[in-house]
C-alpha positions as a Python dict, from the first residue, in 0.01 Angstrom:
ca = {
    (1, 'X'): (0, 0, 0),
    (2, 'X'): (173, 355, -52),
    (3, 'X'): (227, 587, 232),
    (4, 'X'): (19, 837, 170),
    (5, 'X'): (-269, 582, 162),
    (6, 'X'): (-160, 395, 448),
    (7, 'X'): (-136, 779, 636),
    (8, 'X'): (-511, 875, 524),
    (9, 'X'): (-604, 533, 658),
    (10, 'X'): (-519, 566, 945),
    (11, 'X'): (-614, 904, 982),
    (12, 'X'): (-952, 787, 879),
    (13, 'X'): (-946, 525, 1161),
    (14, 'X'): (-845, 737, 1439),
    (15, 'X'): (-1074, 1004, 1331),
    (16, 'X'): (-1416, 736, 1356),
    (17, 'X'): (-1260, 665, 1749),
    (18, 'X'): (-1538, 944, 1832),
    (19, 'X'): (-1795, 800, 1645),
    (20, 'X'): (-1776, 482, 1748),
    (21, 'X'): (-1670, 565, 2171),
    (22, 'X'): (-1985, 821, 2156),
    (23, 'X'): (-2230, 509, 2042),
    (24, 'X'): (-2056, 291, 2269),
    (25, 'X'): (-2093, 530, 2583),
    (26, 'X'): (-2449, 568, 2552),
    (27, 'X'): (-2534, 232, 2637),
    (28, 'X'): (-2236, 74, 2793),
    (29, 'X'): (-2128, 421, 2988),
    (30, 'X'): (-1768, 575, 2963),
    (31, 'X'): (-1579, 352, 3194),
    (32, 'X'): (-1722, -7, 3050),
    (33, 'X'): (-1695, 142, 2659),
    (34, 'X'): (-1294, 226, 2760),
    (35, 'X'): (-1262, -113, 2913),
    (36, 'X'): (-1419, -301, 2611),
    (37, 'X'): (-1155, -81, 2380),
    (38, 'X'): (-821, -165, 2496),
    (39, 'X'): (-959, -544, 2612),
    (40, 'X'): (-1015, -620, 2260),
    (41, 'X'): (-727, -410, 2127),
    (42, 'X'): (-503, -643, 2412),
    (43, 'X'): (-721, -930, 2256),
    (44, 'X'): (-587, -903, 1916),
    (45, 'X'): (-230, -774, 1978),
    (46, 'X'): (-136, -995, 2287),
    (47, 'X'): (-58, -1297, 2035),
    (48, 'X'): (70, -1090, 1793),
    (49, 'X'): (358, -996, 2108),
    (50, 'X'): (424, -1353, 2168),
    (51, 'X'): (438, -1484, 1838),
    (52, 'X'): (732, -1251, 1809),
    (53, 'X'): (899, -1379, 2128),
    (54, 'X'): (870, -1066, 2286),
    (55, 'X'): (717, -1218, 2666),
    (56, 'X'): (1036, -1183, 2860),
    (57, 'X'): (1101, -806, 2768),
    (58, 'X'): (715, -724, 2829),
    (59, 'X'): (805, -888, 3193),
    (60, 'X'): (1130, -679, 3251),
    (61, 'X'): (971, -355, 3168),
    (62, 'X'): (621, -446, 3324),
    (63, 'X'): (590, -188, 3541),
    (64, 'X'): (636, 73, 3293),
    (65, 'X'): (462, -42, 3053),
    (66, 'X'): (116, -69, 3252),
    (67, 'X'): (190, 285, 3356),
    (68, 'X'): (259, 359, 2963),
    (69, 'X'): (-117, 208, 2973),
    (70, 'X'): (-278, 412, 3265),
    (71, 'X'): (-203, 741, 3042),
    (72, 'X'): (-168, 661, 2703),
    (73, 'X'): (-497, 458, 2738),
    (74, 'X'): (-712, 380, 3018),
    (75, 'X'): (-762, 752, 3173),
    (76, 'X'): (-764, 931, 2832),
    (77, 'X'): (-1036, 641, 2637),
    (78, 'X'): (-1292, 692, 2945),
    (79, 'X'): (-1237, 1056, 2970),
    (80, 'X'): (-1377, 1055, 2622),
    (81, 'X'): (-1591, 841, 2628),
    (82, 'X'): (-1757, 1048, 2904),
    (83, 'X'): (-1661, 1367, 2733),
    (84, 'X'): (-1869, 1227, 2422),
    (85, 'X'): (-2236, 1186, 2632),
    (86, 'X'): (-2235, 1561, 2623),
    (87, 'X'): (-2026, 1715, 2339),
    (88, 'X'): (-2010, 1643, 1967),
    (89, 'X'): (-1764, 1443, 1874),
    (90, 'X'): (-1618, 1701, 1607),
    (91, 'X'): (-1569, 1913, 1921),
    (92, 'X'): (-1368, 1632, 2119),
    (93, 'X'): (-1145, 1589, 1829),
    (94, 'X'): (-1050, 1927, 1784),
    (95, 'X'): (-958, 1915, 2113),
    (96, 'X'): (-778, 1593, 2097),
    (97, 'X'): (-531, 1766, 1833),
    (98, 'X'): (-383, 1989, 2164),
    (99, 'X'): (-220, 1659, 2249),
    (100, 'X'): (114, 1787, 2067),
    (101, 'X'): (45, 2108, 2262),
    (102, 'X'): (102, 1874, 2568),
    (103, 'X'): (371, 1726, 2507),
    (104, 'X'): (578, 2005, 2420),
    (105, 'X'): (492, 2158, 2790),
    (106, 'X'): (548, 1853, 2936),
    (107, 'X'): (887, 1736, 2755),
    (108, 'X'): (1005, 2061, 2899),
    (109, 'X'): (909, 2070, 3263),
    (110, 'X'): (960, 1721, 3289),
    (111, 'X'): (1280, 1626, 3049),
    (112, 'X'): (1398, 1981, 3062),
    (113, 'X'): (1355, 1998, 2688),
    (114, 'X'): (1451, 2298, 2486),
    (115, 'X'): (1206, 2500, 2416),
    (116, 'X'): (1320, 2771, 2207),
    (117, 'X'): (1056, 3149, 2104),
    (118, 'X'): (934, 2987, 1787),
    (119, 'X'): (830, 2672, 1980),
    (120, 'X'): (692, 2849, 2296),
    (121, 'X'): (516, 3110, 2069),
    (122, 'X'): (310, 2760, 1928),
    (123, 'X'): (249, 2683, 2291),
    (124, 'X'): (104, 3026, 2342),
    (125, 'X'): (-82, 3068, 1999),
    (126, 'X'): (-200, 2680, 2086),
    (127, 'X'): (-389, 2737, 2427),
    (128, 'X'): (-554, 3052, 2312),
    (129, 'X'): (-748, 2891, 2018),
    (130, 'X'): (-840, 2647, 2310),
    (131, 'X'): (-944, 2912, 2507),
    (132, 'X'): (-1140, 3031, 2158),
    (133, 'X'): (-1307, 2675, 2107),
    (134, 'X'): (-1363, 2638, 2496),
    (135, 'X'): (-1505, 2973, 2572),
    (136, 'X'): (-1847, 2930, 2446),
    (137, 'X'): (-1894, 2582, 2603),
    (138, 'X'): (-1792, 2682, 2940),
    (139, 'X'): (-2123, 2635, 3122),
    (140, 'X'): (-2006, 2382, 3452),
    (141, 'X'): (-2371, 2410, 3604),
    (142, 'X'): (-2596, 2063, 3602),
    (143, 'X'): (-2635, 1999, 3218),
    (144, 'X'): (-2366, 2215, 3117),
    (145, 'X'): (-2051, 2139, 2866),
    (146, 'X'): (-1776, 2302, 3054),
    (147, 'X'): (-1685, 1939, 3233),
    (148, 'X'): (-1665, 1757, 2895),
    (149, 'X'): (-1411, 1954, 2783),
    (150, 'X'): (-1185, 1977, 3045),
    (151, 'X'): (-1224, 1617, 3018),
    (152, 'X'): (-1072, 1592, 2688),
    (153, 'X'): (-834, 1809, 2777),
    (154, 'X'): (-733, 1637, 3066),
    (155, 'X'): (-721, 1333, 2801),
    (156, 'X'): (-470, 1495, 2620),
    (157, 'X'): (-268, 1608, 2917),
    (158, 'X'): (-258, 1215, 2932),
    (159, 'X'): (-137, 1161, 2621),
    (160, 'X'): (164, 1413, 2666),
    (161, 'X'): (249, 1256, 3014),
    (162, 'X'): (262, 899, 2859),
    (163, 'X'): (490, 1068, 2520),
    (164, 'X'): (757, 1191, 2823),
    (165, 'X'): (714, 883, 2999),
    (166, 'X'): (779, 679, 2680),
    (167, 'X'): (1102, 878, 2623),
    (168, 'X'): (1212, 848, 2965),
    (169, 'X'): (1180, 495, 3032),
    (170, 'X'): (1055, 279, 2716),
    (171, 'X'): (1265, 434, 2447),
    (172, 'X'): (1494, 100, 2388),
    (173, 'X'): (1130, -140, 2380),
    (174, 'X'): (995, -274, 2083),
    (175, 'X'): (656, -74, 1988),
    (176, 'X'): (466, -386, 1942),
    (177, 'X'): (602, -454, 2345),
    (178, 'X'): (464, -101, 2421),
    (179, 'X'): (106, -162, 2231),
    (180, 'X'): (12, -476, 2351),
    (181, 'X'): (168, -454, 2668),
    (182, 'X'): (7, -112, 2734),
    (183, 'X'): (-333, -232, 2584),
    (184, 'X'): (-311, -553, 2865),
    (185, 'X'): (-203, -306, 3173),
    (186, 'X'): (-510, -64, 3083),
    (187, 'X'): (-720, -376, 3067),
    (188, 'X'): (-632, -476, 3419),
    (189, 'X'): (-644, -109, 3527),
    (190, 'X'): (-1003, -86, 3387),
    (191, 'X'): (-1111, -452, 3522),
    (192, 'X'): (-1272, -332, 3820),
    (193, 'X'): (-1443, 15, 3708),
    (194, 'X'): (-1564, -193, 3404),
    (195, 'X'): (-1755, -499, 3607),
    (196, 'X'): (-1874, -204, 3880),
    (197, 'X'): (-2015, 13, 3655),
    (198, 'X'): (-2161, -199, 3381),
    (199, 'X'): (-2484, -146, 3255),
    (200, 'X'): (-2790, -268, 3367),
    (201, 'X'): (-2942, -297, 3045),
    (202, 'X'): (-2826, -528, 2813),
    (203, 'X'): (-2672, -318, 2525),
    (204, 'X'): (-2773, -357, 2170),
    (205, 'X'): (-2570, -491, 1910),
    (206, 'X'): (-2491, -190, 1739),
    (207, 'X'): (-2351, -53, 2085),
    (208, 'X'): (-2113, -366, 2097),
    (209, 'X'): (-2005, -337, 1703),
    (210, 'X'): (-1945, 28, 1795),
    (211, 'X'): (-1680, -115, 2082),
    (212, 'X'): (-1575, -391, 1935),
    (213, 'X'): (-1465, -155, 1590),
    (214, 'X'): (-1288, 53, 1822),
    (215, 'X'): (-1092, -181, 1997),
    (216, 'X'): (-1023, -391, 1637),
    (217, 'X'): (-1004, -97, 1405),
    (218, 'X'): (-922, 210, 1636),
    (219, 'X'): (-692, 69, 1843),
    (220, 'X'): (-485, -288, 1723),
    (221, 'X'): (-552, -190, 1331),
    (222, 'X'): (-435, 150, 1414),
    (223, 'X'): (-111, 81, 1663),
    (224, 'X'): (40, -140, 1367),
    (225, 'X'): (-27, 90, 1108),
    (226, 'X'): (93, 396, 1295),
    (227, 'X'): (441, 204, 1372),
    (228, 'X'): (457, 60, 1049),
    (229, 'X'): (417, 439, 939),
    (230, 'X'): (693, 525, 1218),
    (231, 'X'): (963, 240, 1074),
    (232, 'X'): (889, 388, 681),
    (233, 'X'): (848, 761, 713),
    (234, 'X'): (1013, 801, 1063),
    (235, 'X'): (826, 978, 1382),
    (236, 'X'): (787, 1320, 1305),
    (237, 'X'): (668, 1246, 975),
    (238, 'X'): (402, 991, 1135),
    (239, 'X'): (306, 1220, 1430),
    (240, 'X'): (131, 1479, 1149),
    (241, 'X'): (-164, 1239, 1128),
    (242, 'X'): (-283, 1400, 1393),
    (243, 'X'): (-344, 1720, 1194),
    (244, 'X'): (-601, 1505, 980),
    (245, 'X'): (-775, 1319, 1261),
    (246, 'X'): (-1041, 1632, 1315),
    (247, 'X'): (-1118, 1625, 924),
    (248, 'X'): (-1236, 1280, 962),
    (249, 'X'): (-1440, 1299, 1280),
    (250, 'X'): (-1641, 1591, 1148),
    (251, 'X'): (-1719, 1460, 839),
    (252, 'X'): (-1813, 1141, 1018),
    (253, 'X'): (-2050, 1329, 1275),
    (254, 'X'): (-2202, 1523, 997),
    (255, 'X'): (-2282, 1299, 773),
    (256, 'X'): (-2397, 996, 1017),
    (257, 'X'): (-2502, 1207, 1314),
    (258, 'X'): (-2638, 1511, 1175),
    (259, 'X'): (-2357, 1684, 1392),
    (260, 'X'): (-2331, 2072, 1295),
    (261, 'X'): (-1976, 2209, 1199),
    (262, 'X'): (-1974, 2564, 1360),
    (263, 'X'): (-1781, 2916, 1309),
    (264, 'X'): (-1627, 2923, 1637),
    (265, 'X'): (-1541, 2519, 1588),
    (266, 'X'): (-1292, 2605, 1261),
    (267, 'X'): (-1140, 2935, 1372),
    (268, 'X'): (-1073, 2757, 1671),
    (269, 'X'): (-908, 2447, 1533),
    (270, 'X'): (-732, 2637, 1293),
    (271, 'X'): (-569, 2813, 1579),
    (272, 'X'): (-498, 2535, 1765),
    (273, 'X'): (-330, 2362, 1383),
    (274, 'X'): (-103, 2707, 1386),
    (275, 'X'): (-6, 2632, 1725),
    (276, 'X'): (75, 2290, 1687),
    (277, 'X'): (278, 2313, 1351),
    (278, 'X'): (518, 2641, 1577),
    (279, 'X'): (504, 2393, 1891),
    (280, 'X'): (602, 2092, 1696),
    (281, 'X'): (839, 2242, 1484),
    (282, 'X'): (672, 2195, 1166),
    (283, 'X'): (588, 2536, 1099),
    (284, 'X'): (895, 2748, 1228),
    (285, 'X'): (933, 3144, 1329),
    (286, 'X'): (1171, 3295, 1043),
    (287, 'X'): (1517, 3356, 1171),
    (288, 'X'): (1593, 3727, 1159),
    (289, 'X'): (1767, 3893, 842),
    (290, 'X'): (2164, 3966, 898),
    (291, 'X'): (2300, 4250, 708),
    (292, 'X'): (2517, 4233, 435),
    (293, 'X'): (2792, 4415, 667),
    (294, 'X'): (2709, 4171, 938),
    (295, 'X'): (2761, 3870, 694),
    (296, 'X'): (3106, 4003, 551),
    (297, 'X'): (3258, 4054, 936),
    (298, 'X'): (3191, 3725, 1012),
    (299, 'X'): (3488, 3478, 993),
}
């Protein structure tokens, strides 16, 4: 398959997460619809991990690895999931592109990453088209929004905290190790929310093909393909899918949920992209003019 179909792929998959966590939540509720998720995801990658005779490093670096889960996974998927029972989910996927915004600001409190003005300028330019998007919707009295999307946000907070963590202590680990090790720990972590919050009424099938599809699809389908992206293009390259994930899930709300796309929702995404490509580097301040005098004094 060529990259850039394999890219839009799994673009397209990540982007239908929304779609398929908001169905889920609304019959299984956000903890058992995040449980499902990375149970089937573990499911279908676990054998994949042995068949490569990976078991005895996913034992030496167990203990990272199910905290690799607790953020990269488990906290972020049922943050969602309850985000999604009150906001759209072209909202929660604007949102969900911060998560580069993150991990900048985390990479440099926590690693002490350089952070140089162009970089830190993205940061700032980042958090105030969040503010722009976020603004409207903050309403935290009984019904309101303003919860859901400090959920997501605190989902993508997540997400930068496991990106650090990954650096710090599971750069040298295989990244099918890391998937299906991180989609087991988040299992186990979920186990007990799952079974005590379950629903009482038994879900319909379309509520377990929407969990199933996101643990298959969304999840193992979309680890592989995003590493197999990683080992052809390299990680930078790869990380830009995230740019495309929002395209997806709106069209997919619109057209299957009748979900509107708003003003405030694409001035305030397009923000947030500007602040992403100066955070991430992708987009970077212009260096400042020397003189022609400056140039010829130089050594």
């Amino acid at each position: 398959m060529p990259l850039a179909a394999e890219f839009l792929l799994l673009a397209a998959l990540w982007g239908s997460s929304f779609l398929f966590m908001m169905l889920g939540a609304a019959e299984f509720g956000p903890w058992a619809t995040a449980g499902l998720r990375v149970s089937v995801a573990a499911a279908a990658l676990l054998p994949l991990l042995l068949l490569a005779g990976h078991w005895r490093l996913l034992r030496t670096h167990a203990g990272a690895i199910f905290v690799s889960g607790l953020l990269s996974s488990a906290l972020p998927f049922a943050l969602f999931a309850w985000a999604l029972l009150s906001i759209s989910t072209g909202l929660s996927a604007i949102l969900n592109a911060t998560t580069p915004l993150f991990g900048a600001l985390v990479a440099w409190l926590w690693l002490r990453e350089r952070l140089p003005a162009g970089r830190a300028l993205g940061l700032a330019v980042g958090f105030a088209g969040v503010l722009l998007l976020s603004w409207p919707k903050a309403d935290f009295a009984g019904g309101g929004t303003g919860w859901a999307v400090l959920a997501c946000l605190g989902a993508t907070l997540c997400y930068g905290l496991a990106a650090s963590h990954h650096r710090r202590y599971l750069s040298d680990v295989p990244p099918l190790v890391i998937a299906g090790g991180s989609q087991a720990g988040a299992a186990l972590a979920l186990a007990l929310p799952m079974a005590w919050f379950w629903p009482a009424q038994t879900p319909s099938l379309g509520a377990w093909g929407a969990v199933v599809a996101v643990g298959l699809l969304c999840s193992a389908l979309a680890y592989l393909l995003f590493f197999r992206l990683i080992a052809r293009a390299g990680a930078s390259k790869a990380l830009t899918v995230t740019f495309l994930i929002p395209v997806f899930a709106l069209i997919y709300g619109a057209l299957l949920l009748g979900e509107a796309i708003t003003l405030s929702m694409v001035a305030g995404g397009g923000v947030i992209l500007l602040g992403v490509l100066l955070a991430t580097g992708a987009l970077r301040w212009p260096a400042p003019q020397r003189s022609e005098n400056q140039a010829q004094s130089e050594p």
